[in-house]
C-alpha positions in Angstrom: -38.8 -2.5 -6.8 -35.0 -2.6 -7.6 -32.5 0.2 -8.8 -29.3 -1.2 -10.3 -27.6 2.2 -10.6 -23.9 2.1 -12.7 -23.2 -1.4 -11.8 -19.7 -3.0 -13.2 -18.7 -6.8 -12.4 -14.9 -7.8 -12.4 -13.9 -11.2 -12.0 -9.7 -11.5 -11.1 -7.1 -8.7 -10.9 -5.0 -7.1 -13.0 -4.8 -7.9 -16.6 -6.5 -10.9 -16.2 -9.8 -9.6 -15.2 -12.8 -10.0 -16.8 -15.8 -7.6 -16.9 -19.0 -9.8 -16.9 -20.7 -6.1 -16.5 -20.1 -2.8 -17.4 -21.7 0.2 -16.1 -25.2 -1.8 -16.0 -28.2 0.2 -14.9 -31.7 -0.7 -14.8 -34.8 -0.5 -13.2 -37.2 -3.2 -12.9 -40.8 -2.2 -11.6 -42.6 -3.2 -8.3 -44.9 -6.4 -9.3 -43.6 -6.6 -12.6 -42.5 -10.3 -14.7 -39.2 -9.1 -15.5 -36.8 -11.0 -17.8 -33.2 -10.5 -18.6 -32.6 -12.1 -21.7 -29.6 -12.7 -24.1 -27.3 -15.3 -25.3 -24.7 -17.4 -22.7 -21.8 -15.6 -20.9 -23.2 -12.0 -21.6 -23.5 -11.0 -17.8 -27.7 -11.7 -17.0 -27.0 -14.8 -14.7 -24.4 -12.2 -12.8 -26.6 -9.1 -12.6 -28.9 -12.0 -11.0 -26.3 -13.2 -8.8 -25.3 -9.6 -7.6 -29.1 -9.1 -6.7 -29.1 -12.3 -4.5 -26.4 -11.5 -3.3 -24.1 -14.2 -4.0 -21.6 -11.6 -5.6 -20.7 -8.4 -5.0 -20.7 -5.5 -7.2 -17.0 -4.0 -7.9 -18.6 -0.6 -8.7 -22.2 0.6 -8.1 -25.3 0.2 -6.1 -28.1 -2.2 -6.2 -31.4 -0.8 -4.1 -34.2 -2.9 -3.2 -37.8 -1.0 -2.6 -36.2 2.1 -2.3 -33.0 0.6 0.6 -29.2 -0.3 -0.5 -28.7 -3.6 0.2 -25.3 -3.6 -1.0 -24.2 -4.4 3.0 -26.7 -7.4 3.1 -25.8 -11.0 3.3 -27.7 -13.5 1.0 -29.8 -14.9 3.8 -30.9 -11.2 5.2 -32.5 -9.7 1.7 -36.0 -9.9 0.9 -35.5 -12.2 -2.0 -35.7 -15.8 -2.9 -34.0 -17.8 -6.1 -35.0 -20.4 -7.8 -32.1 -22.6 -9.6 -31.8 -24.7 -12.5 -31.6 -27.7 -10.9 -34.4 -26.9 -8.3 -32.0 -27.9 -5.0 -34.6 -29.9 -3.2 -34.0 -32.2 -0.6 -34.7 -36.1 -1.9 -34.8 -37.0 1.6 -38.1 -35.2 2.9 -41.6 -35.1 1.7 -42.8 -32.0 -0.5 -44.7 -30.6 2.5 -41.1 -30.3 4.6 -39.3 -29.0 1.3 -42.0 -26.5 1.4 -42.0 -25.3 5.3 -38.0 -26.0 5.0 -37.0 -22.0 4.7 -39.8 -20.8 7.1 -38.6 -23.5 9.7 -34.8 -21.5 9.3 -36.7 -18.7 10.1 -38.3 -20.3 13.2 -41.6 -19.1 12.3 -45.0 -21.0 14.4 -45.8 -24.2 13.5 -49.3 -22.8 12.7 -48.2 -20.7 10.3 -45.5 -23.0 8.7 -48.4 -25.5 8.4 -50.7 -22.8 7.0 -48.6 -21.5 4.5 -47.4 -25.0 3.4 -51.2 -25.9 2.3 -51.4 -22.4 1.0 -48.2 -22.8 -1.2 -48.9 -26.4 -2.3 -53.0 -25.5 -3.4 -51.3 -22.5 -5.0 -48.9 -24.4 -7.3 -52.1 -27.2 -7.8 -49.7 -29.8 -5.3 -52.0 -30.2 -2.4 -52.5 -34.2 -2.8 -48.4 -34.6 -2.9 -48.0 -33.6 0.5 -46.8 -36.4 2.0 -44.3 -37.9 -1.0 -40.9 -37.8 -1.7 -40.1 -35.6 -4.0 -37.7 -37.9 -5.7 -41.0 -39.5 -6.8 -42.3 -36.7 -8.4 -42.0 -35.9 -12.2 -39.7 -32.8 -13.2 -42.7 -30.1 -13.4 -43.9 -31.4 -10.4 -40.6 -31.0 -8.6 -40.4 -27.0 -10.3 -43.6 -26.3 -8.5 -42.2 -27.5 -5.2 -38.9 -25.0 -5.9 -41.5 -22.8 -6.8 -43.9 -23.6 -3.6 -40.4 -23.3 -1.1 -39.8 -19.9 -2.7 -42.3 -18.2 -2.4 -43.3 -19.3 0.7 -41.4 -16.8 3.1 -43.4 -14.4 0.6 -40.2 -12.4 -0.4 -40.6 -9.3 -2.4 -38.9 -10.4 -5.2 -38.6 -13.8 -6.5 -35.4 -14.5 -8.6 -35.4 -17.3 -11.6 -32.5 -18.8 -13.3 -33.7 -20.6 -16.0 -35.8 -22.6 -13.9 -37.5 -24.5 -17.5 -34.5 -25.4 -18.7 -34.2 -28.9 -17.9 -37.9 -29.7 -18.7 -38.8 -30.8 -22.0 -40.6 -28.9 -24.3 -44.4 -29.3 -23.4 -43.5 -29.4 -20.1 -41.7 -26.1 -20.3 -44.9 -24.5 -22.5 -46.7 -25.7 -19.8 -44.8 -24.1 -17.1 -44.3 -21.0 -18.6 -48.6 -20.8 -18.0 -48.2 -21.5 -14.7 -45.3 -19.3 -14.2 -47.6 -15.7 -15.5 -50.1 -17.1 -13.2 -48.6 -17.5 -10.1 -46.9 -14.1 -10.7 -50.0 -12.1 -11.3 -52.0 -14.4 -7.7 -49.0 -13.2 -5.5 -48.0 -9.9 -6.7 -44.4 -10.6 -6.3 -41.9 -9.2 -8.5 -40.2 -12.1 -10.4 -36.9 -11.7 -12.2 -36.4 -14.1 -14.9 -33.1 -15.4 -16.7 -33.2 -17.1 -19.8 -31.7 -17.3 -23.4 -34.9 -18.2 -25.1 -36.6 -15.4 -26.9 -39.7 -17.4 -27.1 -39.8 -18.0 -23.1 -39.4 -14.0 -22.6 -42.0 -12.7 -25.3 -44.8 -15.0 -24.0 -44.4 -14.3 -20.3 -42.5 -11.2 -19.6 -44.4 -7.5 -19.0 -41.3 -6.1 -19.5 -37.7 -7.1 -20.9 -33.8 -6.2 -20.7 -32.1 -8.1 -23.6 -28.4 -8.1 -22.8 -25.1 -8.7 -24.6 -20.8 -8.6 -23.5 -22.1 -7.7 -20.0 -24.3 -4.3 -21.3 -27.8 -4.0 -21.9 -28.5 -3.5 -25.4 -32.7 -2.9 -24.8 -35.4 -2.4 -22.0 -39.3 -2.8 -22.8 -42.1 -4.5 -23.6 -42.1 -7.3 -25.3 -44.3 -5.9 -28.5 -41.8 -3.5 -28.5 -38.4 -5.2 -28.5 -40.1 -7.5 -31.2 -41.4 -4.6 -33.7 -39.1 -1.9 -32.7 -35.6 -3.3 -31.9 -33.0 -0.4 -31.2 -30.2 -2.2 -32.9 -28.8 -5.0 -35.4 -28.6 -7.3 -32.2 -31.7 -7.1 -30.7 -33.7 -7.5 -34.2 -31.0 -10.8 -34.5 -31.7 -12.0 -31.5 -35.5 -11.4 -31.2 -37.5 -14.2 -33.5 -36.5 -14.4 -37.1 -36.0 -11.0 -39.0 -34.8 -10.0 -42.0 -31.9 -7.4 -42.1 -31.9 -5.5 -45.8 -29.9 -2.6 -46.9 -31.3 0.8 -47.9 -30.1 4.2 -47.8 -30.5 7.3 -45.6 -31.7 10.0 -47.0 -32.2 12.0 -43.6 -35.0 13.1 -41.3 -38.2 14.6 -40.7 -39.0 14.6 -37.5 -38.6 10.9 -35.5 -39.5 9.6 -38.6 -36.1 8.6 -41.1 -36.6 9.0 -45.1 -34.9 6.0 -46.7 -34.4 4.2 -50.3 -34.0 0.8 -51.5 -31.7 0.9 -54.5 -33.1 3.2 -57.1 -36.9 2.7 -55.6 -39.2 5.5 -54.3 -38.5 7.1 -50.7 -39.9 5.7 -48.3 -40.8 7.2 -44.6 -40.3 4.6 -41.8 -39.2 4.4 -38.2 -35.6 4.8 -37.0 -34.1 3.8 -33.5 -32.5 7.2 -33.7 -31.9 10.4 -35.2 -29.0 10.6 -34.5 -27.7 8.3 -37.6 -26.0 9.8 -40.6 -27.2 9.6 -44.1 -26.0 7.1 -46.6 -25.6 3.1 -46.0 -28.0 1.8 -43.3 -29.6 -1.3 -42.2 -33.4 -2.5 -41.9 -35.4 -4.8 -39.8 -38.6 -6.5 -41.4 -39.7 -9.9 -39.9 -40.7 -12.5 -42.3 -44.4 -12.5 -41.6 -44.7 -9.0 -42.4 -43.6 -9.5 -46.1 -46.2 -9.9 -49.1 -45.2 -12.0 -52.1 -46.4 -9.9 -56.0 -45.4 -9.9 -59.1 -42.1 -8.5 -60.0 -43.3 -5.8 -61.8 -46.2 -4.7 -59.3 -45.5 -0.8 -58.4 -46.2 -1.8 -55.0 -43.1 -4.2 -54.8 -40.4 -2.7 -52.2 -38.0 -5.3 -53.1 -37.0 -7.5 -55.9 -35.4 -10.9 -56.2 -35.5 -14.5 -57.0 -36.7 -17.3 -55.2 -33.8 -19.8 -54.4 -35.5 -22.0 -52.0 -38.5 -23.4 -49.9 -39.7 -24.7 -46.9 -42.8 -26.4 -45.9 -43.1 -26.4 -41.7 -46.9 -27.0 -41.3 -48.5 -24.2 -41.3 -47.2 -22.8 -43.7 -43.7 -22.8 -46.2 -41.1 -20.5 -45.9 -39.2 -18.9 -49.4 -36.2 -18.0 -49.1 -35.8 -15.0 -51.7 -32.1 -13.5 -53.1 -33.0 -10.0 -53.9 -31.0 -7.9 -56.2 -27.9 -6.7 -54.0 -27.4 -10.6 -53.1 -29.0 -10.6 -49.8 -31.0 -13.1 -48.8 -34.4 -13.0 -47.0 -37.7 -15.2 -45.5 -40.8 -15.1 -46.3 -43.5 -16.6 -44.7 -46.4 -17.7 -47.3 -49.6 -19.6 -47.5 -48.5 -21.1 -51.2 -45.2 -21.1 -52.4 -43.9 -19.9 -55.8 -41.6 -22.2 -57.7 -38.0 -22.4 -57.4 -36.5 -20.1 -60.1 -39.6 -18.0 -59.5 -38.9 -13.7 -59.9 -40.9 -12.2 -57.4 -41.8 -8.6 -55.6 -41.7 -8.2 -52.0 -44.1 -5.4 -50.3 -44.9 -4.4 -46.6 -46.8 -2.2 -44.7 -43.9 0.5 -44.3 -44.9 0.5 -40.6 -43.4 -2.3 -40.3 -39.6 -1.2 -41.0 -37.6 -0.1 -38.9 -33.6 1.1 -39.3 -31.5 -0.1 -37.3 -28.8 1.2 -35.2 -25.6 -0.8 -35.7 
């Protein structure tokens, strides 16, 4: 559905400009949930912006089902955005906020009515009709942003971290309803955020981004088990990031060591890296807590500290080269404690830096 091909942003001149993108490009599937993620000021609220519209790219192309629409005003592409702070008027009911876009358009009457009803029993506000939406509650407002958006049935529906200013249940709640309106219309949504937990639970596919360059595209099992890069395993939910040493190849698969222990084979973002010092990912609920001296133990160290959070306690162990990691356990072992740490090899992945 859209083609950002080589796409660079520059705000000012001169020395004094700065690249909110470089080089971008990406793809984003027709009918897809598709999130741009990453931390604030690394460029995902621009490449929005520049799809909308409300920028122009200083370099590049940005297509829309297969059409350049580069020349295109805001108001004449096939796409609707939906703010953080909603922008609805306090003035009219829901029902005008709704049919407010379609009357610009000067669409019938009939089918401004029609669609109203349609949008409001879609978003599960047919008995607000007739409020203000000044009297509605903060989720209830978001579903008439959401209702006035899709309305003119665009072909793709732009986000920009729409949950942000709800409060947490609120926001679980809306992330629900967000999946399910995407997958009743079909539309192709584009969502900004910079929560990780907002983009694994709704997205079919995401572009984690960082200093204006995408760092990852894909699912979002596979930005969590396979990150390409020290960033992306970082950024994405808690991991652990150990050392180890390359010993080379075979195949896609990488040979590595940790200190003086057996070689291991595990995954690699590429094989292109040397041998010799590298990093590893493993995620804290991957890891099994054994006795030191268990042959199976990957990893050896002492438990500093611990954390109960429910459902479960968290140990933080210092292994033998001084780095620290989490694990995730059912029971704790004491403070003081020597421990071995083994995983599923599976489950490690080195890391590009």
């Amino acid at each position: 559905m859209i083609d950002v091909k080589n796409v660079t942003k520059r705000f000012g001149e001169g020395q004094a400009a700065v690249t909110a993108l470089g080089d971008v490009s990406l793809t984003i599937p027709e009918g897809s949930f598709f999130t741009l993620l990453g931390p604030s000021g690394c460029g995902k609220t621009t490449l929005l912006r520049l799809i909308a519209g409300f920028e122009l790219p200083t370099e590049g192309e940005i297509a829309l089902d297969g059409e350049s629409i580069g020349h295109l005003a805001p108001n004449n592409r096939p796409v609707n955005t939906v703010f953080q702070n909603y922008a609805l008027f306090p003035h009219m009911s829901v029902a005008r906020n709704v049919g407010f876009g379609l009357e610009m358009l000067k669409r019938p009457k009939a089918e401004i009515d029609s669609t109203i009803n349609e949008m409001l029993d879609l978003v599960q506000l047919g008995e607000f009709a007739t409020r203000r939406v000044d009297q509605l509650s903060g989720g209830q407002q978001q579903r008439v942003a959401l209702a006035r958006a899709l309305a003119p049935r665009p072909k793709v529906l732009l986000l920009d971290e729409p949950l942000s200013a709800l409060d947490l249940k609120l926001r679980k709640g809306m992330q629900s309803e967000l999946k399910r309106l995407q997958h009743e219309t079909g539309i192709t949504f584009v969502f900004v955020t910079h929560d990780q937990g907002e983009a694994l639970a709704m997205s079919d596919q995401i572009a984690v981004m960082s200093a204006g360059a995408i760092r990852q595209v894909g699912t979002p099992e596979e930005i969590y088990t396979a990150p390409q890069s020290r960033f992306v395993a970082d950024f994405i939910g808690d991991t652990n990031i150990v050392n180890a040493t390359l010993l080379g190849f075979d195949g896609d698969a990488a040979k590595i060591k940790f200190g003086e222990g057996t070689p291991l084979t595990v995954h690699a973002a590429s094989t292109s890296l040397s041998p010799g010092p590298v990093h590893v990912a493993l995620r804290p609920e991957t890891i099994h807590v054994v006795d030191e001296r268990a042959e199976t133990a990957l990893l050896r160290g002492e438990v500093v500290d611990s954390t109960y959070f429910g459902a479960g306690s968290q140990m933080l162990v210092r292994l033998e080269d001084g780095v620290s990691v989490h694990v995730q356990v059912s029971t704790p072992r004491p403070v003081g404690s020597r421990v071995g740490l083994e995983c599923d090899t599976s489950m490690l992945h080195v890391l590009e830096d």
